[in-house]
Biopython code that builds the backbone (N, CA, C, O; Angstrom):
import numpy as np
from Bio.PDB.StructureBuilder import StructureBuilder

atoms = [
    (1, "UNK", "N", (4.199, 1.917, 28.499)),
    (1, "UNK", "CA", (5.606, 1.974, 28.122)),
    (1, "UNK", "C", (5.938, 0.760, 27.259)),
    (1, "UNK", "O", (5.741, -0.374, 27.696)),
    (2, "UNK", "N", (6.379, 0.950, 26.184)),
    (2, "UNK", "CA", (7.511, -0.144, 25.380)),
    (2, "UNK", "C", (8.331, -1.148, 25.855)),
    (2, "UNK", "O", (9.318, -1.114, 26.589)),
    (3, "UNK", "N", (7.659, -2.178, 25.224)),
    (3, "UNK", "CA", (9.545, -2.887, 25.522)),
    (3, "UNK", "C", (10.231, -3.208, 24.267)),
    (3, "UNK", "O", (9.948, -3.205, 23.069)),
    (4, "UNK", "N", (11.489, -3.555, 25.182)),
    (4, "UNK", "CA", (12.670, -3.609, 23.858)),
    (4, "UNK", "C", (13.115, -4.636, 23.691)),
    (4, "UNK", "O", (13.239, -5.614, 24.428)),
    (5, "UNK", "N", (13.482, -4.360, 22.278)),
    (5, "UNK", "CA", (13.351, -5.107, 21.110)),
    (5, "UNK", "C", (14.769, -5.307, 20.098)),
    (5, "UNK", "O", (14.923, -4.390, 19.293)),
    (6, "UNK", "N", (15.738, -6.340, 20.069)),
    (6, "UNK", "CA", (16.651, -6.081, 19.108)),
    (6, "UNK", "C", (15.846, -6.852, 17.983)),
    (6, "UNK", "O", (15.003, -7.734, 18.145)),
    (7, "UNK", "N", (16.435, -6.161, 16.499)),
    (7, "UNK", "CA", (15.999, -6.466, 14.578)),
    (7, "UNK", "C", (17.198, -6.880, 13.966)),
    (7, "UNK", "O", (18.141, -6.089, 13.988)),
    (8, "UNK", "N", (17.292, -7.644, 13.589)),
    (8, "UNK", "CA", (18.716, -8.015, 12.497)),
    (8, "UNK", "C", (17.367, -8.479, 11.239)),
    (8, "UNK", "O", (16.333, -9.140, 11.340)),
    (9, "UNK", "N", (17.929, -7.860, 10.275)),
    (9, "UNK", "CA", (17.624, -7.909, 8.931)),
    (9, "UNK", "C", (18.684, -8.544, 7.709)),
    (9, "UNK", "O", (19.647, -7.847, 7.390)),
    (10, "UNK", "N", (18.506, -9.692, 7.135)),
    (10, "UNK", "CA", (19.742, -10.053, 6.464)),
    (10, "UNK", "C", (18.966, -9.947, 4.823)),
    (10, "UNK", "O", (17.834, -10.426, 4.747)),
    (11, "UNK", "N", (19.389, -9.519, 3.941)),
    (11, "UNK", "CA", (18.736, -9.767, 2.526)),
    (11, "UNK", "C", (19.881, -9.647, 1.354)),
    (11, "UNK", "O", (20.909, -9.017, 1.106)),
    (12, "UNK", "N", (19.234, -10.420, 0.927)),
    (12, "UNK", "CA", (20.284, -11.185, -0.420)),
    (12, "UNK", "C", (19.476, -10.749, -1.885)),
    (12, "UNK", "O", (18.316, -11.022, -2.196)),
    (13, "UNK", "N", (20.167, -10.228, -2.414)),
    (13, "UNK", "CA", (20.054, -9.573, -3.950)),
    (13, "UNK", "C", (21.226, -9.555, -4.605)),
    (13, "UNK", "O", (22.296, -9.786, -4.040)),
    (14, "UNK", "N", (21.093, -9.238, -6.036)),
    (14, "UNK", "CA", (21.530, -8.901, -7.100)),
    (14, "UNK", "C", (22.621, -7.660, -6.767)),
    (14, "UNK", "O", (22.404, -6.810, -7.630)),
    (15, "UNK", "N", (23.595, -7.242, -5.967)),
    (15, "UNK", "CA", (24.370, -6.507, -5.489)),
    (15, "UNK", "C", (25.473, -5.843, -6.978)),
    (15, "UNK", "O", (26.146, -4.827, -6.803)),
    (16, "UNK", "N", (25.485, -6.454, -8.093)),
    (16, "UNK", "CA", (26.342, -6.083, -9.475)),
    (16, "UNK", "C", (26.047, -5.151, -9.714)),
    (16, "UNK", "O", (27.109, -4.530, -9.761)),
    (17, "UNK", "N", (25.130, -4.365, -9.976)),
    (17, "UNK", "CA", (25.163, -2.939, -10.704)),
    (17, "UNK", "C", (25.418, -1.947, -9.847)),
    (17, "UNK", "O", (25.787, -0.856, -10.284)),
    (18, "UNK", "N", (25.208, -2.247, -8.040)),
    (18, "UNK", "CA", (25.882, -0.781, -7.141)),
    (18, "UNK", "C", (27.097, -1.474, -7.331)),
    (18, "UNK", "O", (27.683, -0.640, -6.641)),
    (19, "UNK", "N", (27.942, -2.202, -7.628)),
    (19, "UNK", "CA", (29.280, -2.790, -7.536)),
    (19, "UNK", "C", (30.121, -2.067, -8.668)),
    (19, "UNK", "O", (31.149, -1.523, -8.265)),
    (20, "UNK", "N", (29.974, -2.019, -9.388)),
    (20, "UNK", "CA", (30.279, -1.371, -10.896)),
    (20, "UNK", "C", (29.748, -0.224, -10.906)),
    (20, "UNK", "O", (30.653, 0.383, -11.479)),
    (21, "UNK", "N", (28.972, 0.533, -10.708)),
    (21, "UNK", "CA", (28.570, 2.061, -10.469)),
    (21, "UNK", "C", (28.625, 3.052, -9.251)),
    (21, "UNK", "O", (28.294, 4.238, -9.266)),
    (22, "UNK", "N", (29.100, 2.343, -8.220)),
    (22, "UNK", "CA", (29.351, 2.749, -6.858)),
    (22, "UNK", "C", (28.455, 3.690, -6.281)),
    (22, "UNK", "O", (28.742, 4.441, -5.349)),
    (23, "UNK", "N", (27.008, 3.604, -7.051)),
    (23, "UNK", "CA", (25.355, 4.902, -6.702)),
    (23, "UNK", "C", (24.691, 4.018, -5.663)),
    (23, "UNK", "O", (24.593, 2.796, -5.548)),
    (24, "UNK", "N", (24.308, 4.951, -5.014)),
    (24, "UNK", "CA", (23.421, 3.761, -3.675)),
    (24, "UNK", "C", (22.294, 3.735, -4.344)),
    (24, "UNK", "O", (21.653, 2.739, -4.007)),
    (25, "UNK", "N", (21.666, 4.462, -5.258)),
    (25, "UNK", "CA", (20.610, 3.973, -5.509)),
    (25, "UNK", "C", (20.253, 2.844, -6.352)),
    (25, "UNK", "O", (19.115, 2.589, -6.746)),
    (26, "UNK", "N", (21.308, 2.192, -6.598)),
    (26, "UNK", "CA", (21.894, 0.459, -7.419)),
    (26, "UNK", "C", (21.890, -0.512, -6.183)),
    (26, "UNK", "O", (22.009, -1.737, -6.198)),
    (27, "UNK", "N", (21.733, 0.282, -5.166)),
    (27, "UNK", "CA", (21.606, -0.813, -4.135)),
    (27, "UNK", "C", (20.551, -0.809, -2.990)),
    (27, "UNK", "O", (19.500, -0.182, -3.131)),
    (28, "UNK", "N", (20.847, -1.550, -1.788)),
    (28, "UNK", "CA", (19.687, -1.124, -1.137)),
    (28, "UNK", "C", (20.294, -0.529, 0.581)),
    (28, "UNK", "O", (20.929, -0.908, 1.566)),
    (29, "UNK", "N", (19.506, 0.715, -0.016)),
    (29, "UNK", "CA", (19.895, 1.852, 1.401)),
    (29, "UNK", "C", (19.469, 1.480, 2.469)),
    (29, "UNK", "O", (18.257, 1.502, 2.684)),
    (30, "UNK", "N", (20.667, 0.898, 3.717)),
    (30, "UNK", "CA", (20.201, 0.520, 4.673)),
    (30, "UNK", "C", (19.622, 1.293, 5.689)),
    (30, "UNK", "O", (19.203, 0.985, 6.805)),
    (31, "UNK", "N", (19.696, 2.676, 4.906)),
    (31, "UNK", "CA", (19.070, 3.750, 6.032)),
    (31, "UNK", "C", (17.640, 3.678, 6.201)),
    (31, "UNK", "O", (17.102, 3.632, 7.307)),
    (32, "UNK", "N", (16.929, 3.667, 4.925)),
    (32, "UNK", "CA", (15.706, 3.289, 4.551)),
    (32, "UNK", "C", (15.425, 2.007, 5.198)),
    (32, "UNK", "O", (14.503, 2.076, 6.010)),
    (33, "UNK", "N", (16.055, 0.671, 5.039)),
    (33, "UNK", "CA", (15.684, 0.117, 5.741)),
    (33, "UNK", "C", (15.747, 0.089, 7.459)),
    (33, "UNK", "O", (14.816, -0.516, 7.990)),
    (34, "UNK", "N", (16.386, 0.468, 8.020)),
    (34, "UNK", "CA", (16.331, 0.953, 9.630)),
    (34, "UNK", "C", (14.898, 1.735, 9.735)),
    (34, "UNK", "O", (13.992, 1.792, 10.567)),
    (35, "UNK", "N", (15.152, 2.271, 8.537)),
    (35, "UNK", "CA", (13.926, 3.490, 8.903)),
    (35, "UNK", "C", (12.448, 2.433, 8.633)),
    (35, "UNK", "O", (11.420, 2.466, 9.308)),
    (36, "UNK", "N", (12.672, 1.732, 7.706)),
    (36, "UNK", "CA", (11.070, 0.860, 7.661)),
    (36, "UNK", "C", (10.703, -0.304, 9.193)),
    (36, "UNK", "O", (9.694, -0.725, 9.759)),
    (37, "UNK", "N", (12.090, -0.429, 9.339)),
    (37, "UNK", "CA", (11.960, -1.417, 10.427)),
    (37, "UNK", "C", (11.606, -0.461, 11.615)),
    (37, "UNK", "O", (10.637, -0.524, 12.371)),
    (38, "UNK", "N", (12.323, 0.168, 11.598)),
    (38, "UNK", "CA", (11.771, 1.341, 12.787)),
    (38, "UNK", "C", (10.008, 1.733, 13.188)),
    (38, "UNK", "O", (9.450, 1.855, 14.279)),
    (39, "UNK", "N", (9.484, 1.853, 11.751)),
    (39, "UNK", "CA", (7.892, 2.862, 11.708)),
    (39, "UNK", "C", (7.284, 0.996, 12.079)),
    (39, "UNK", "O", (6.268, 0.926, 12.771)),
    (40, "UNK", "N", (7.754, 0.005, 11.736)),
    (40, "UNK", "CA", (7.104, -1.166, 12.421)),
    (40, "UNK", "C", (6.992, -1.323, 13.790)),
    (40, "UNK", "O", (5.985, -1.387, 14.495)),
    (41, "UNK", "N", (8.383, -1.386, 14.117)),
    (41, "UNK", "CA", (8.308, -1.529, 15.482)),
    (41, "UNK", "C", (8.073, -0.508, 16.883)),
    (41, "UNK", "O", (8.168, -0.735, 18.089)),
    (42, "UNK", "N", (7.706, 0.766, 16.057)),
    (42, "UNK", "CA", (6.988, 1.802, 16.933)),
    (42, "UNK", "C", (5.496, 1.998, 16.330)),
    (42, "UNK", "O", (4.726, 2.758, 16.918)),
    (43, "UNK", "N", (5.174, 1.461, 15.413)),
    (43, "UNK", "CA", (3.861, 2.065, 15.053)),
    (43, "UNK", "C", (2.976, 0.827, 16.208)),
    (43, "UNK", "O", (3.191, 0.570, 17.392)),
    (44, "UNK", "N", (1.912, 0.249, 15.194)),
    (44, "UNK", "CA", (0.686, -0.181, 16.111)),
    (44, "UNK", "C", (1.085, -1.411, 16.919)),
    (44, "UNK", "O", (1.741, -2.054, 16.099)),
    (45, "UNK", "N", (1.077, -1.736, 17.448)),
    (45, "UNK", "CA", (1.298, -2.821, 18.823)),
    (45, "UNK", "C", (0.651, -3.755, 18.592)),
    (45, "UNK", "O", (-0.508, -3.810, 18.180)),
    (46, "UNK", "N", (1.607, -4.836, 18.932)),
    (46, "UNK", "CA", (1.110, -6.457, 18.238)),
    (46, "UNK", "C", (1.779, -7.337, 19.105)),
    (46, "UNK", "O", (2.950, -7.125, 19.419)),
    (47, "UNK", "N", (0.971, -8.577, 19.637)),
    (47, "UNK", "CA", (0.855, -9.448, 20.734)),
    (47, "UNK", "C", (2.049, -10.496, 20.285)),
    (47, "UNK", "O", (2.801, -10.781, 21.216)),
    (48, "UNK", "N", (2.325, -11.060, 19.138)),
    (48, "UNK", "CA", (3.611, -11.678, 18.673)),
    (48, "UNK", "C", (4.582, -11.243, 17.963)),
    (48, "UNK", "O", (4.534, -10.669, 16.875)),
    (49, "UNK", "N", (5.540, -11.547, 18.644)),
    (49, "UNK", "CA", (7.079, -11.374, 17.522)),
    (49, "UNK", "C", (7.081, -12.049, 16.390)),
    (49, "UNK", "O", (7.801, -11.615, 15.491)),
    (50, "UNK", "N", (6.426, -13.051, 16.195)),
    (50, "UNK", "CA", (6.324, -13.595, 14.678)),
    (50, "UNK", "C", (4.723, -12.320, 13.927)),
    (50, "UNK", "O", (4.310, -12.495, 12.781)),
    (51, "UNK", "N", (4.458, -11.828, 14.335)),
    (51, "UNK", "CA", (3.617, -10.525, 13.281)),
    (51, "UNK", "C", (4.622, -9.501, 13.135)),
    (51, "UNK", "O", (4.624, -8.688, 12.210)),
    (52, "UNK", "N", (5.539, -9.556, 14.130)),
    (52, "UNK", "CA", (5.950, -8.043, 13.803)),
    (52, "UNK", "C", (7.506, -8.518, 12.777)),
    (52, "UNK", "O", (7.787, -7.907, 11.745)),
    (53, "UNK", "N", (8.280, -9.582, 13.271)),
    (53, "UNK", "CA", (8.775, -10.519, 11.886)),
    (53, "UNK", "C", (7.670, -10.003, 10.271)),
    (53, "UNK", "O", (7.746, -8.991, 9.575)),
    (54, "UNK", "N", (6.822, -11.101, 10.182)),
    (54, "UNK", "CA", (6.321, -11.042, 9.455)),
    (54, "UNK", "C", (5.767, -9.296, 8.581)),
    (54, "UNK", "O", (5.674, -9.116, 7.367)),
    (55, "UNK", "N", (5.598, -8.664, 9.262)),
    (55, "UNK", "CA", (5.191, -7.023, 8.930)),
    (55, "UNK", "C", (6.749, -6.302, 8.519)),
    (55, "UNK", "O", (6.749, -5.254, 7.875)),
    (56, "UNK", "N", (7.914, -6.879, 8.897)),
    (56, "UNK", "CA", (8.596, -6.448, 8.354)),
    (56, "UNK", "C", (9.102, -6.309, 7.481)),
    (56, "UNK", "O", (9.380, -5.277, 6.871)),
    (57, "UNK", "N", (9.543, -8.540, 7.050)),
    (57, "UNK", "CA", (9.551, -8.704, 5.967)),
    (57, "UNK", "C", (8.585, -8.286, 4.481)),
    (57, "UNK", "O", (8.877, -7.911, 3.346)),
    (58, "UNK", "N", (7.305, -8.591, 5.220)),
    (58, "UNK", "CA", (6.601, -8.092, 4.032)),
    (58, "UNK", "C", (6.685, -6.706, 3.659)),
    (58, "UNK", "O", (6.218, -6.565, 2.529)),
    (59, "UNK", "N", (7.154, -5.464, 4.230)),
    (59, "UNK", "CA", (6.996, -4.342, 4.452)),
    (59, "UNK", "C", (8.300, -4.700, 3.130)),
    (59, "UNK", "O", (7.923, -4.821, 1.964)),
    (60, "UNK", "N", (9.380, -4.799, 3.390)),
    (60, "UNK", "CA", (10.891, -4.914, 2.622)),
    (60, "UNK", "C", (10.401, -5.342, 1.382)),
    (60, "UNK", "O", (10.063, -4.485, 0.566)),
    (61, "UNK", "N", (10.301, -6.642, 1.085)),
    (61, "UNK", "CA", (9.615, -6.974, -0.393)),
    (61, "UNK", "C", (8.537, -6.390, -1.045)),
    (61, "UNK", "O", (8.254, -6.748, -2.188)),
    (62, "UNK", "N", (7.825, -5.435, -0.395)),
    (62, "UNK", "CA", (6.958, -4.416, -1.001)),
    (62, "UNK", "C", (7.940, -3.307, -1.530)),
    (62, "UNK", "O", (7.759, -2.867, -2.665)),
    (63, "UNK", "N", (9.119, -2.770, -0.640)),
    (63, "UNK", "CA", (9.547, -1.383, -0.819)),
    (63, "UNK", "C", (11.071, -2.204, -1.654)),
    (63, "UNK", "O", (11.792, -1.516, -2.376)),
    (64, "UNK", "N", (11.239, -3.050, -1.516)),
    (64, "UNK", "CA", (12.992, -3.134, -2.413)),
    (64, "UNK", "C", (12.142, -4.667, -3.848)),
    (64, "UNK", "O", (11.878, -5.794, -3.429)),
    (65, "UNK", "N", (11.959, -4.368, -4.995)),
    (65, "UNK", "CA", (11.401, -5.474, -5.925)),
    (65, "UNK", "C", (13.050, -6.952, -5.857)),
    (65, "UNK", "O", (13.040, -8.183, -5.864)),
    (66, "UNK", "N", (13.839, -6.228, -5.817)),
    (66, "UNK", "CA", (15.070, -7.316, -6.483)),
    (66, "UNK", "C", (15.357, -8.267, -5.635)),
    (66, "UNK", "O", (15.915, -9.271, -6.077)),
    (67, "UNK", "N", (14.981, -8.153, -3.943)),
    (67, "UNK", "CA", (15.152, -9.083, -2.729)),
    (67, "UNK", "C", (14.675, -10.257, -3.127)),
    (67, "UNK", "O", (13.493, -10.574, -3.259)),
    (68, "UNK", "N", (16.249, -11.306, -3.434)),
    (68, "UNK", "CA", (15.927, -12.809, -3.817)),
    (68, "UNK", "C", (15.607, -13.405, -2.471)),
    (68, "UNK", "O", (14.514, -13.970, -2.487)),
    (69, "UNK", "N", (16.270, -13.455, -1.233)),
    (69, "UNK", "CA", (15.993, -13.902, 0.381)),
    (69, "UNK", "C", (15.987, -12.981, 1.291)),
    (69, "UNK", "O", (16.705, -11.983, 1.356)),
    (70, "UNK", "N", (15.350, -13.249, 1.836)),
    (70, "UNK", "CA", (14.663, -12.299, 3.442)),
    (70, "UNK", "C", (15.135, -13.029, 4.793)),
    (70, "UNK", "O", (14.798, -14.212, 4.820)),
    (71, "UNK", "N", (15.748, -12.641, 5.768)),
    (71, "UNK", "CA", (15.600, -13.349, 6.709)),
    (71, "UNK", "C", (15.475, -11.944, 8.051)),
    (71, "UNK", "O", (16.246, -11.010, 8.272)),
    (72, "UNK", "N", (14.297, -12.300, 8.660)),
    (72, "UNK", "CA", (14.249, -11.005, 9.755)),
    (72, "UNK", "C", (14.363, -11.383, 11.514)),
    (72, "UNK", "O", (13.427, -11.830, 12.176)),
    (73, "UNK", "N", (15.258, -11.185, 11.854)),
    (73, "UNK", "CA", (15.461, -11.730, 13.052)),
    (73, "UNK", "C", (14.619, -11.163, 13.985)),
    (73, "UNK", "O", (14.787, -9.948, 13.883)),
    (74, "UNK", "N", (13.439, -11.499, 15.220)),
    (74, "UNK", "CA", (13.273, -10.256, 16.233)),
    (74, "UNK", "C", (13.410, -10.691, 17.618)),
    (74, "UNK", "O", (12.795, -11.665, 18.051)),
    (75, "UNK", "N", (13.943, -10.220, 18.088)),
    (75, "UNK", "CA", (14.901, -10.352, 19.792)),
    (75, "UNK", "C", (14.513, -9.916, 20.906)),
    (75, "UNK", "O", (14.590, -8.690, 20.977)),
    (76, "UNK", "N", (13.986, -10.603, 22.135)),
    (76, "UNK", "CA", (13.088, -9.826, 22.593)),
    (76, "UNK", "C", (13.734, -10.613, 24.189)),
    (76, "UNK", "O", (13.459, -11.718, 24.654)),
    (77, "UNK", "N", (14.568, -9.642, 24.671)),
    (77, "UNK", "CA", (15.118, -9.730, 25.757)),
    (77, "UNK", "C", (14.800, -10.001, 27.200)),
    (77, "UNK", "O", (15.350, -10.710, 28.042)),
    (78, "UNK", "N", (13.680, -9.174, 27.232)),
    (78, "UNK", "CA", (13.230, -9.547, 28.791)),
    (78, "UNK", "C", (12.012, -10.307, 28.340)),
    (78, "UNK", "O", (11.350, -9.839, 27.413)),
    (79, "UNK", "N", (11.617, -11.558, 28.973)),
    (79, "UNK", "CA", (10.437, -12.448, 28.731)),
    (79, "UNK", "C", (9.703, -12.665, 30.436)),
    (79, "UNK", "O", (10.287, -12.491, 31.505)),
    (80, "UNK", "N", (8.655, -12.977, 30.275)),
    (80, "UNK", "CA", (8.025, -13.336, 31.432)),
    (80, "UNK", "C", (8.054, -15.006, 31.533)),
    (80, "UNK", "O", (7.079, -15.746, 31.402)),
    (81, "UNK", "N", (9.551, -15.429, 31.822)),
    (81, "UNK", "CA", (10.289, -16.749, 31.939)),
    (81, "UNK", "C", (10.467, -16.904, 33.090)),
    (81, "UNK", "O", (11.012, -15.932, 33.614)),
    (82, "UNK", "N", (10.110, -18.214, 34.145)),
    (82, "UNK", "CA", (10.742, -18.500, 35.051)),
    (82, "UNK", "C", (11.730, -19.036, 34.469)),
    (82, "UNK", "O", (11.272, -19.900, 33.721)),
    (83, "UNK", "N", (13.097, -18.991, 34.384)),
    (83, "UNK", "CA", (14.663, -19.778, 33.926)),
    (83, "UNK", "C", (15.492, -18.588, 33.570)),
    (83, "UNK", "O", (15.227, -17.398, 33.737)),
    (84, "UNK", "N", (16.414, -19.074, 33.113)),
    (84, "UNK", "CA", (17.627, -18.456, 32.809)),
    (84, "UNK", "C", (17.518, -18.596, 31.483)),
    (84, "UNK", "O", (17.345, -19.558, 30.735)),
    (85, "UNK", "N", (17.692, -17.117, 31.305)),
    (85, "UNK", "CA", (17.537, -17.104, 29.490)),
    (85, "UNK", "C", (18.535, -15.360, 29.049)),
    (85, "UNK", "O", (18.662, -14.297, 29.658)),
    (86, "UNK", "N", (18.785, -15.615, 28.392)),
    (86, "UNK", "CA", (18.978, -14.250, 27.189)),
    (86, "UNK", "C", (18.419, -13.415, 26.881)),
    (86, "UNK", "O", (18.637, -12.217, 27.057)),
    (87, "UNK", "N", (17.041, -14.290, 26.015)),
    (87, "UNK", "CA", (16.437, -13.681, 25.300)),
    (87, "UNK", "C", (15.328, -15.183, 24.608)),
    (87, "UNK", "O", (15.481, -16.401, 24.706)),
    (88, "UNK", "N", (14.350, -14.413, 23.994)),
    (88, "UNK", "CA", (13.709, -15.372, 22.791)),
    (88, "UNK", "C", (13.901, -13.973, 22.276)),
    (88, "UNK", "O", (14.143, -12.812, 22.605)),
    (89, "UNK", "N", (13.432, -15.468, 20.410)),
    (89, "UNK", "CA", (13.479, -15.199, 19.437)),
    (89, "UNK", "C", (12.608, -15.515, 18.190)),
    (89, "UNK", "O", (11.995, -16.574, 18.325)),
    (90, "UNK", "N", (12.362, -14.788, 16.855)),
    (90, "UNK", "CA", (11.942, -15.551, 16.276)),
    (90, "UNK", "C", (12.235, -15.343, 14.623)),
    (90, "UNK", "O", (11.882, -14.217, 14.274)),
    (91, "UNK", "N", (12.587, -15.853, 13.928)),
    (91, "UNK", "CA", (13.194, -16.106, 12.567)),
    (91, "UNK", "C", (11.877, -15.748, 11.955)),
    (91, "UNK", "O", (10.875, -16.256, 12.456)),
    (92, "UNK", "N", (11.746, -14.913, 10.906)),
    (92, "UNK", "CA", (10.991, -15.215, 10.007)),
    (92, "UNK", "C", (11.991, -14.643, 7.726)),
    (92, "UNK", "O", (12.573, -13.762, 7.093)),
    (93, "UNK", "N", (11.591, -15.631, 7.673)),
    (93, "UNK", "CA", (12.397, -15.972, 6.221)),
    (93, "UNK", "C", (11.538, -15.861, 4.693)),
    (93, "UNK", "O", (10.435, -16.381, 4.522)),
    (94, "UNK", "N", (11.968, -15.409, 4.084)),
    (94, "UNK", "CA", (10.793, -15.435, 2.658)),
    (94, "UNK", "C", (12.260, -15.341, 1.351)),
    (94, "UNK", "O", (13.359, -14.799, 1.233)),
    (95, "UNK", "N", (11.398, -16.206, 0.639)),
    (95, "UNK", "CA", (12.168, -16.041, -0.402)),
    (95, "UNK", "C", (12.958, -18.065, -0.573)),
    (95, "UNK", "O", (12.477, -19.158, -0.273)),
    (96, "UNK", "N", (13.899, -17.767, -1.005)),
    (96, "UNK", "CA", (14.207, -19.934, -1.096)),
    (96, "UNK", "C", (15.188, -19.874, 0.426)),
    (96, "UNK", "O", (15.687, -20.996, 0.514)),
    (97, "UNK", "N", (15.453, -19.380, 1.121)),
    (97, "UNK", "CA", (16.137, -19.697, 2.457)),
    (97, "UNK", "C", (15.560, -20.987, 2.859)),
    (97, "UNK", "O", (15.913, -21.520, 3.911)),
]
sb = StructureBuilder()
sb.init_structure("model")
sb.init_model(0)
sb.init_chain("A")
sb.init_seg("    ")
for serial, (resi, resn, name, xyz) in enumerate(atoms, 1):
    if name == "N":
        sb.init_residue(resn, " ", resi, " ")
    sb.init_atom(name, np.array(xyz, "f"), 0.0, 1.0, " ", f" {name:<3s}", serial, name[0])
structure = sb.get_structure()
């Protein structure tokens, strides 16, 4: 069985030409991206949250060219922590962030 996992994805581009043409395809479809982050985090199984960070971002700058910054959050709620916690986490960033 799986465990779960929250993704925040933040990316910074060139946003002017869907701004002035109001076509999503001038911009970047966040459906597509849910959907890339998705086939990551269900496909093959990986021992750190900084690979599956990393597989994401790189996954995004392969599929969108204009992404000036990347930042991929991954959230991983239940830990095998003795303490009081939330959650861990782990940042992974590409691009001048």
């Amino acid at each position: 069985q799986g465990q779960r996992f929250f993704v925040d994805v933040e990316i910074t581009t060139d946003l002017t030409k869907a701004g002035q043409s109001d076509q999503l395809e001038d911009s970047i479809n966040y459906v597509e991206v849910y959907e890339l982050v998705e086939s990551v985090m269900t496909g093959e199984k990986h021992n750190l949250l900084e690979r599956l960070g990393a597989l994401i971002a790189d996954s995004l700058y392969q599929h969108y060219q204009g992404i000036v910054d990347l930042c991929v959050t991954v959230r991983k709620p239940s830990v095998p922590i003795a303490g009081i916690l939330d959650y861990v986490e782990v940042v992974t960033t590409r691009g001048q962030i």
